[in-house]
C-alpha positions in Angstrom: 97.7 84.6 93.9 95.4 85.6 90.8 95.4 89.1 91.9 99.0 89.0 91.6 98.7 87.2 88.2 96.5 89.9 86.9 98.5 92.5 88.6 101.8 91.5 86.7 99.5 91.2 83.3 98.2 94.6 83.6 102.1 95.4 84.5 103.6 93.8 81.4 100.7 94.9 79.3 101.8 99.1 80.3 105.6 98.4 79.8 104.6 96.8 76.4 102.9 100.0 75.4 105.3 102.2 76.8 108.0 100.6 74.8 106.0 100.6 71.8 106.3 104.5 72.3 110.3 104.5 71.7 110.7 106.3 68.5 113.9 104.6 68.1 116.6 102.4 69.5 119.2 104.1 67.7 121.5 106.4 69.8 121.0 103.4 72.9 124.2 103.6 74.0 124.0 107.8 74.5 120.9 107.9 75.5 119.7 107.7 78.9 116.5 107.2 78.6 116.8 104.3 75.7 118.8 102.9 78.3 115.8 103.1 81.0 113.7 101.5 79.0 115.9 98.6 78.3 116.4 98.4 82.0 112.7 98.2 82.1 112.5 95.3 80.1 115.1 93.4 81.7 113.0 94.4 84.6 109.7 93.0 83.7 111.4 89.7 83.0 113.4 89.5 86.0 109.6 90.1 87.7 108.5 86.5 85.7 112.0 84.9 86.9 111.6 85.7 90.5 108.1 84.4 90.5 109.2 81.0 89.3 111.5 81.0 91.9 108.4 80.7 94.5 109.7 81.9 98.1 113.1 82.1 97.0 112.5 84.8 94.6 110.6 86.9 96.9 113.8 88.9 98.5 115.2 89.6 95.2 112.2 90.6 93.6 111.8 93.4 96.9 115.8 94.9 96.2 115.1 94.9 92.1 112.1 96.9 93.1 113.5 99.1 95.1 116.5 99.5 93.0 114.2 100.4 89.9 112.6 103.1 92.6 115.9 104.7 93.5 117.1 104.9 89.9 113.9 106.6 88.6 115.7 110.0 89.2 119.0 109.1 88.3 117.6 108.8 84.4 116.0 112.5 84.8 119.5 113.7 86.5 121.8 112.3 84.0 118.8 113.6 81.6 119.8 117.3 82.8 123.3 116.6 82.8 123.9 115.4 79.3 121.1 117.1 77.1 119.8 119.9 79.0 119.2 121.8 76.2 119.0 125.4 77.7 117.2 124.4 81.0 118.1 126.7 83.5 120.0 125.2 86.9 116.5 125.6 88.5 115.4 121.7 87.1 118.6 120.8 88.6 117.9 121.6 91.9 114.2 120.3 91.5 115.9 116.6 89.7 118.0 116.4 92.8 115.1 116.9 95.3 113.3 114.0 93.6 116.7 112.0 93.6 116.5 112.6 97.9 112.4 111.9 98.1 112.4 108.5 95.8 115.8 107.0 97.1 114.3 107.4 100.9 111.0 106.0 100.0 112.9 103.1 98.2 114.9 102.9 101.2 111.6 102.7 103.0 110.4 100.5 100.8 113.5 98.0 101.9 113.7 98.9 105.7 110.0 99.9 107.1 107.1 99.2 104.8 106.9 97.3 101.2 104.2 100.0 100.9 106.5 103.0 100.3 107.7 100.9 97.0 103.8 100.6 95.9 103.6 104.3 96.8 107.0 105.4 95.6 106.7 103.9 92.1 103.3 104.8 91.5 103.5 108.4 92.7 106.8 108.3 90.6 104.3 107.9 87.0 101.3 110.0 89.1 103.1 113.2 89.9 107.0 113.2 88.6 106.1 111.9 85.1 103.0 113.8 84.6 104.3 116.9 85.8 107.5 116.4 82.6 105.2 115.6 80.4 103.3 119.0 80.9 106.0 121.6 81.8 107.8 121.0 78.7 111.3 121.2 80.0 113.3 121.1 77.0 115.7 118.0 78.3 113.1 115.1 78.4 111.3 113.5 75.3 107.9 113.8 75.8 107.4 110.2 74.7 109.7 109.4 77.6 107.8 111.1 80.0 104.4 108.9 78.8 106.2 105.7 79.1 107.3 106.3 81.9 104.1 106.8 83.2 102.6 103.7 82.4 106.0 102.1 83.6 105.5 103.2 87.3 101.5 102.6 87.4 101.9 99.0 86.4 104.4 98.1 88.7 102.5 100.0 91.7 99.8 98.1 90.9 102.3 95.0 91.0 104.3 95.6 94.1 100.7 96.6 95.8 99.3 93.5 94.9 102.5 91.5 95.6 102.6 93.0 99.7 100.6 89.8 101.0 103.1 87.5 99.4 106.5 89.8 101.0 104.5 90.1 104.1 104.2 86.0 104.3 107.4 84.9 103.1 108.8 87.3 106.8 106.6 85.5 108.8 107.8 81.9 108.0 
């Protein structure tokens, strides 16, 4: 239980920060990855809500984290779609391959193992993030890319620490 206290600490405490990066909330209802972050907020509550709800909370708080998962690539698709800025149809192609690898491990994430969500999001900030942040694509705000990051590491750590708790409420 504590680890799972901290764990959502450390996990509010990242979103925090990676919301302070925003440059601004102007252009929120254009902008897709405004929109992401409000989505992570609403996110992070939802996270508090569920726990309240004890046992009862536990299913929903496995589908919202999943969901969040799945719609990781949808922001960098709709990204490439709406301000690609010049980027050739290669990052398309490479958006759309991460669309297929992080819905299946959300899917995972529902079906198999509550591990492929730990994995999924983290790998998500780990590899996908890092790797926008650095190529310099022309279509995502590098900001973006950094708060996204910390974003998907914070609720890794969360959903890894919250796997006892999933595992337990199945068994009763």
């Amino acid at each position: 239980m504590m680890k799972e206290r901290i764990a959502l600490g450390v996990a509010t405490l990242l979103i925090a920060i990676g919301i302070y990066l925003v440059p601004s909330w102007q252009g929120i209802r254009t902008d897709v990855c405004l929109q992401a972050a409000a989505v992570t907020i609403a996110t992070i509550v939802l996270l508090y809500v569920t726990r309240f709800l004890g046992a009862r909370g536990i299913a929903i708080e496995r589908i919202v984290l999943a969901l969040f998962l799945a719609a990781m690539p949808v922001v960098y698709l709709l990204r490439w779609l709406l301000n690609r800025d010049g980027a050739g149809n290669e990052w398309l192609w490479l958006e759309l391959l991460g669309f297929v690898v992080y819905g299946a491990l959300a899917v995972l994430g529902l079906k198999v193992s509550p591990w492929y969500l730990a994995v999924g999001i983290a790998a998500h900030g780990a590899a996908w993030d890092i790797w926008h942040y650095f190529i310099e694509e022309t279509y995502m705000p590098h900001w973006y890319a950094i708060a996204c990051l910390l974003v998907d590491v914070g609720l890794g750590l969360y959903v890894a620490a919250r796997i006892p708790a999933w595992r337990q409420s199945q068994n009763l």
